[in-house]
N, C-alpha and C positions, 0 to 999 in steps of 0.2 A: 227343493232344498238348495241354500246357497254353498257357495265354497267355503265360509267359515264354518256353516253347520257339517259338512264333509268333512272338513280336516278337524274338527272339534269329536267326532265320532269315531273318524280312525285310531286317533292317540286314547279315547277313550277305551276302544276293544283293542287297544295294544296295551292298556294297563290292565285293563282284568285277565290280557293273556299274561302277561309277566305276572301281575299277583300270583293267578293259580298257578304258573309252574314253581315260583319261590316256595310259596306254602308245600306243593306234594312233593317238593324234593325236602326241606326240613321236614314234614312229617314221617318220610321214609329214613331219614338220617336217623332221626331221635325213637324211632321204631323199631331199627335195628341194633343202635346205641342199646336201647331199657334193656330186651331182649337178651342181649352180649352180657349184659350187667347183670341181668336178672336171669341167669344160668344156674345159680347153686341153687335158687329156689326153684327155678324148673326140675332139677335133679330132684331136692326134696320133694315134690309135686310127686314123680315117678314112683319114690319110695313109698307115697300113700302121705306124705305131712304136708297137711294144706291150709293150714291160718286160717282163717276170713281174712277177707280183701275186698275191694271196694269197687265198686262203678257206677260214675256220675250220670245220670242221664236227664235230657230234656226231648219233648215232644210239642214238636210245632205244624200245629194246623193253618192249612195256606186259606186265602179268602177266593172266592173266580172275580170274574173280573166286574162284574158287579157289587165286589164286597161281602158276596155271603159266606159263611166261612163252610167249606168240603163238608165238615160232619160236626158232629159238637163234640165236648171235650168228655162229655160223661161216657160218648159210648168208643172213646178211645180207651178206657179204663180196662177192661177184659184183658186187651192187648198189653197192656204195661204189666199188669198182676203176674199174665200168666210170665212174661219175661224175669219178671223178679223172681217169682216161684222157681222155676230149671230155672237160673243162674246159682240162685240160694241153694238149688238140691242136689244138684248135677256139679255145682264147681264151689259151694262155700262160698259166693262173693254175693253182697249185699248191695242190690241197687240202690241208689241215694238219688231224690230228685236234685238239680243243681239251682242251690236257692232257696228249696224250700217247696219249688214248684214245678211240676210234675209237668205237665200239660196245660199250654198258653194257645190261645190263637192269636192269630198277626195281625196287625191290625192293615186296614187297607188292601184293596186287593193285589194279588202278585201278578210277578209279568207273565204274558204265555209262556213264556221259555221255560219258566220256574214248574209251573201248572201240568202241564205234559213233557215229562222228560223220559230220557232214549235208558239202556243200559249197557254196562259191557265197554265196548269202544266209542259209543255213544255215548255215554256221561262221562266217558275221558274228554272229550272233545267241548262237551257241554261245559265240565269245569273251567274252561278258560274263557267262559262267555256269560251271556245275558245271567242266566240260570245259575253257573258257579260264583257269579262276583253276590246274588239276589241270597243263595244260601250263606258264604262267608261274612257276609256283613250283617248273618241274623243267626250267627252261630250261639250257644251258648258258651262261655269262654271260663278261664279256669283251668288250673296248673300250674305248675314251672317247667319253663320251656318244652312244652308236650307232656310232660311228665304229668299222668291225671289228668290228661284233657278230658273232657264231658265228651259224649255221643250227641249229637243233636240227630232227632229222626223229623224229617220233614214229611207232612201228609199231603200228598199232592192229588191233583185229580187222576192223569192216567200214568204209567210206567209201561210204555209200549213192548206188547208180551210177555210180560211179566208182572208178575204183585208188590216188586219191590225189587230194588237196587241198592250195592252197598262198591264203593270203590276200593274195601280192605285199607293197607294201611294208607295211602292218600289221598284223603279226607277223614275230618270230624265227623263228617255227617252220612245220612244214610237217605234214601227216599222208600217212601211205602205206599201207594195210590187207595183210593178208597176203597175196592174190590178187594184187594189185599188185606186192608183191615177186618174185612168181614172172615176168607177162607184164605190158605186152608185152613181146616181147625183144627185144635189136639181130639184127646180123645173123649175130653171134659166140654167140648163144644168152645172152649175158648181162640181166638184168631192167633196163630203162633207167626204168622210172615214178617211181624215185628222185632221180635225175639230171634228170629233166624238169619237179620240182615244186620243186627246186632252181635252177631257173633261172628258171620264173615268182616264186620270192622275188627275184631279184636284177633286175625289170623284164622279162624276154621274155613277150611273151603268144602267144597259138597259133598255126598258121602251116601252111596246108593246102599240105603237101609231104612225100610218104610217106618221104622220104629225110632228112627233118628234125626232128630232136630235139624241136619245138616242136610237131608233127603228133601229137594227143594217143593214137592207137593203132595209129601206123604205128612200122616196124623202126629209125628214122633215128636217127642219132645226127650230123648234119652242121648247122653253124651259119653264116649267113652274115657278111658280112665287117658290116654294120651292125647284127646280134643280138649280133655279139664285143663292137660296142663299147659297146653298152647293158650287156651284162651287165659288161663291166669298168669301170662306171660306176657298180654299187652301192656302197651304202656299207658292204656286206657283202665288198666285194670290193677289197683295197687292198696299199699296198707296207708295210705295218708287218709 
């Protein structure tokens, strides 16, 4: 490698590190902003009145590096339902494909970084690199200024120890590896690790109850009356 392609690669991984930090500090700004703002309807929430409200979502299948795409788009379908389903019954909000379409795959293969990703302080790390700038520029987009942003769930090949990863409010996006799509399942047989890293993006965190959607490898798909109202407090999650 010459000394142009050197310094052509540094200023490159110093712009996806400066992106990704711009991006998760506006997203934690405008996270905490909705939230602040959307307080009297948290209270309402509390009291039992809860609207319908809305959340955008796309799912994207990565390709290896030969171009075959992880899994195909039909038997990601389970996964999406039952997440529509417990958001629908558990919090009143209706998932919306963004577009019109549900479930796309990418075309051409993704980088490794993208394909095998870390979780926890590992996809902190990851966001300001190969992997964070490969997911940001295949986000699906939509809102005013975060307001309503879309969830994008990428399906990657591994999430090392885990079936899925979500960085809550600092990122769009979520990852969920192939094994993940298959288990755990609810109690219908359907894959819920979709649904469950969908709702650590919209504030829930874990919640040791086999019977609870938030119990990171139990059957649950049930949400208590004050997880409803967190999650209908994102700013992923609104009446537009």
């Amino acid at each position: 490698m010459g000394f142009f392609d050197s310094v052509g690669d540094f200023f490159s991984d110093a712009y996806d590190a400066v992106r990704g930090g711009v991006e998760e500090a506006w997203n934690v700004v405008t996270e905490a902003a909705n939230r602040l703002l959307g307080l009297p309807d948290f209270l309402a929430c509390l009291l039992g009145i809860h609207p319908r409200k809305k959340l955008r979502l796309r799912v994207l299948i990565l390709r290896d590096e030969h171009g075959r795409p992880l899994m195909s788009e039909r038997d990601v379908l389970p996964a999406v339902e039952l997440a529509k389903d417990v958001f629908r019954d558990q919090c009143n909000v209706r998932v919306l494909a963004v577009g019109g379409v549900m479930v796309r795959t990418l075309p051409g293969p993704a980088p490794e970084a993208a394909l095998k990703v870390g979780c926890t302080w590992d996809a902190w790390r990851e966001d300001f690199g190969a992997a964070g700038q490969y997911f940001r520029d295949n986000l699906a987009r939509g809102g005013f200024l975060g307001y309503a942003r879309p969830i994008t769930v990428f399906i990657v090949c591994d999430v090392r120890n885990k079936t899925g990863c979500s960085l809550g409010p600092l990122t769009d996006y979520v990852t969920v590896d192939v094994p993940g799509m298959a288990s755990p399942t609810a109690p219908d047989g359907r894959p819920r690790t979709l649904a469950h890293e969908v709702a650590h993006s919209c504030g829930l965190t874990h919640r040791e109850d086999p019977n609870n959607l938030m119990e990171p490898s139990g059957p649950g798909t049930t949400l208590t009356g004050w997880q409803e109202c967190v999650f209908r407090n994102s700013r992923h999650v609104t009446y537009l």
